[in-house]
C-alpha positions as CSV (number, residue, x, y, z in Angstrom):
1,X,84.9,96.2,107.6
2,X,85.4,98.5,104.5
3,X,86.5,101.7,105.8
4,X,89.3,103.0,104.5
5,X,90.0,99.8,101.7
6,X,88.9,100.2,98.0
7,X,89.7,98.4,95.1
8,X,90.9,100.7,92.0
9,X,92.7,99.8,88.5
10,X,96.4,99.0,87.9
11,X,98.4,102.4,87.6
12,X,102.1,102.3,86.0
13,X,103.5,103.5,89.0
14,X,102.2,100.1,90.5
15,X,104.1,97.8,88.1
16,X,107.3,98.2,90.1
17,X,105.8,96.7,93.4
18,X,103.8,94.3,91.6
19,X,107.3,93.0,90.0
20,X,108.9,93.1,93.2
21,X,106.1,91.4,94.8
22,X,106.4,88.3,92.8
23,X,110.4,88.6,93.0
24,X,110.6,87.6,96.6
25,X,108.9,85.0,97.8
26,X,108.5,86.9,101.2
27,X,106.1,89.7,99.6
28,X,104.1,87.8,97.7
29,X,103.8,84.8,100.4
30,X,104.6,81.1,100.6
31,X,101.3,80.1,99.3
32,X,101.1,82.6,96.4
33,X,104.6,81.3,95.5
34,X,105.2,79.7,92.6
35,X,109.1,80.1,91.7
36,X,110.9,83.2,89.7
37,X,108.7,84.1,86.6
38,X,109.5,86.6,83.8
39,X,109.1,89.9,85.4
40,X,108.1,91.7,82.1
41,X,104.6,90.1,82.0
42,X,102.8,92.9,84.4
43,X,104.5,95.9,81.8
44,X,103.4,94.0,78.6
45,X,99.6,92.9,80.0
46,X,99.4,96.6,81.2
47,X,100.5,98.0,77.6
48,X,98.1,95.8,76.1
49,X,94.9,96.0,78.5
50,X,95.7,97.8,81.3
51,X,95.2,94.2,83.9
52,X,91.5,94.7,82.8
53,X,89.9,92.4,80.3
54,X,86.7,90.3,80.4
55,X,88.9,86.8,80.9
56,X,91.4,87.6,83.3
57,X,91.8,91.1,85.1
58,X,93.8,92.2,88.4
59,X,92.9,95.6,90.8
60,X,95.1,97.0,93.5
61,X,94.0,96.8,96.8
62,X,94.7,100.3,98.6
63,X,94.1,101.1,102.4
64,X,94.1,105.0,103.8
65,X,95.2,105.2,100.2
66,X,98.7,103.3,100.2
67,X,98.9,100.3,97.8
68,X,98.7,96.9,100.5
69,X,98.1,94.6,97.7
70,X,96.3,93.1,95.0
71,X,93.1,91.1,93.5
72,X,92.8,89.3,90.4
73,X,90.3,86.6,88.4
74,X,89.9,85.0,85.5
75,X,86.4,83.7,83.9
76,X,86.3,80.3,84.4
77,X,84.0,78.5,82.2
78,X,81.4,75.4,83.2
79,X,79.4,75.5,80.0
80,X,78.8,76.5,76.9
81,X,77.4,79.9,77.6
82,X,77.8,80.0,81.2
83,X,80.9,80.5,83.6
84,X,82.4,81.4,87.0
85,X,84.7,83.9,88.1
86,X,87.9,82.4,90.3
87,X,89.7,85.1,92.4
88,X,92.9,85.2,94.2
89,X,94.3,87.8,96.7
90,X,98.0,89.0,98.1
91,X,98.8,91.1,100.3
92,X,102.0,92.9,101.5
93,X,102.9,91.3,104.8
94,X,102.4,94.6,106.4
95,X,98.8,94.2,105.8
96,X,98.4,90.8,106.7
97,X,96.7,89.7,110.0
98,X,94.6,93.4,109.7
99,X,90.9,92.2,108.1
100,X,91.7,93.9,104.8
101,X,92.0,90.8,103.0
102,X,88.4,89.8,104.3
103,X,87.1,93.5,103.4
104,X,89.0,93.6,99.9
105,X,87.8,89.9,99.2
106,X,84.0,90.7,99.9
107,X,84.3,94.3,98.0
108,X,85.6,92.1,94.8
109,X,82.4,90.0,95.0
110,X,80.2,93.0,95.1
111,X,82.0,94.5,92.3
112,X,81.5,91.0,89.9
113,X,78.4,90.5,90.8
114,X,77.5,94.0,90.0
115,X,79.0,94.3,86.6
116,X,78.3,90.8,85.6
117,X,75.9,88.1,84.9
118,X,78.0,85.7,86.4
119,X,76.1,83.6,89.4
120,X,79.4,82.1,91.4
121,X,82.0,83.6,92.4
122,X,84.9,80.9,93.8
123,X,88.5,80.9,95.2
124,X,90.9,78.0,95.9
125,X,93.7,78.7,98.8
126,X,96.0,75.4,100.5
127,X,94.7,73.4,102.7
128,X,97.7,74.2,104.6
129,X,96.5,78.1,104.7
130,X,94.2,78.5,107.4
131,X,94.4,82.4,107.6
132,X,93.4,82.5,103.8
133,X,90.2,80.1,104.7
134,X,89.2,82.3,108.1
135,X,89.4,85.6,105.5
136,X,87.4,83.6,103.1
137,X,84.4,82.7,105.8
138,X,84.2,86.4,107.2
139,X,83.8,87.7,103.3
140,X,80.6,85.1,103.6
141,X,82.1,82.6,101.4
142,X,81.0,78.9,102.1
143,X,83.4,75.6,102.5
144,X,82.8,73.3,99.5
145,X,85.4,71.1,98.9
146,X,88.6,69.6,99.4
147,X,91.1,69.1,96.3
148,X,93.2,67.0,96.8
149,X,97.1,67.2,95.3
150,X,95.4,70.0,93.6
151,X,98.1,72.2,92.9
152,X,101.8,71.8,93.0
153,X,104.3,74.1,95.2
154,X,107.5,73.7,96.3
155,X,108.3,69.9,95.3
156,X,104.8,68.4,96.5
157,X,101.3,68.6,95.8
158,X,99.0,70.1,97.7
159,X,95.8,69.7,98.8
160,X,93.4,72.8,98.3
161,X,90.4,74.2,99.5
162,X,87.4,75.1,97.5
163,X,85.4,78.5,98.9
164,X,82.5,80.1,96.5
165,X,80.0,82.5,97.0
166,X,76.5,82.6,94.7
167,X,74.8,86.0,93.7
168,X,72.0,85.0,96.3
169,X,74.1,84.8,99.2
170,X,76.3,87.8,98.9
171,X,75.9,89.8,102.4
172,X,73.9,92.6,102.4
């Protein structure tokens, strides 16, 4: 499921397609959406940290080497010492339809879990996106919950879908 895809670090050289990506609402997708935003965020996070830090990071999803997309998560936290990791995913909509988001989605797991304490590992997607949720099963994430008017997009809210994976039932 994996051949070919691998997660690597924000380069400069990917700032430009990131901007574009969330410049047209056709790149980035209808459910990853959210209106115009100021386009100088990705160039002043990556002068700051690079899109890596322990609260909030984002890695480019290559496959056969070409960019396709990206990951990112933020540390969510459910206690005073403890937290989760949420993720989200987009890909180009050449890559959509392909398994890559499953394979990209399952390889960020591994990678959190394997550089992390953390114990949970969760993602929201609409309830209205059912090729997010099947991606989200075949990574071995499990159906918890239904949010409803979770989130707000495009003059309503939506209802959303709660996936999570634990450190003891990552594939093997």
């Amino acid at each position: 499921m994996t051949e070919g895809i691998r997660l690597r670090p924000v380069t400069e050289l990917d700032l430009d397609a990131l901007d574009a990506m969330f410049a047209d609402p056709a790149l980035i997708g209808e459910f990853n959406w959210n209106g115009y935003s100021d386009s100088s965020q990705w160039r002043r996070r990556f002068r700051e940290n690079g899109l890596l830090t322990e609260d909030k990071s984002v890695l480019m999803i290559d496959a056969d080497l070409s960019p396709v997309g990206f990951v990112s998560w933020n540390r969510v936290q459910t206690g005073a010492t403890v937290y989760v990791y949420q993720f989200g995913i987009s890909l180009l909509p050449a890559a959509r339809g392909r398994g890559l988001g499953s394979a990209a989605q399952l390889m960020l797991a591994r990678y959190l879990f394997a550089h992390s304490p953390v114990n949970r590992i969760q993602a929201t997607t609409e309830a209205g996106n059912i090729a997010e949720q099947r991606s989200l099963e075949k990574a071995g994430f499990a159906r918890e919950a239904v949010l409803k008017e979770h989130v707000f997009r495009d003059g309503e809210w939506r209802d959303e879908v709660l996936y999570r994976m634990l450190r003891s039932e990552l594939p093997a």
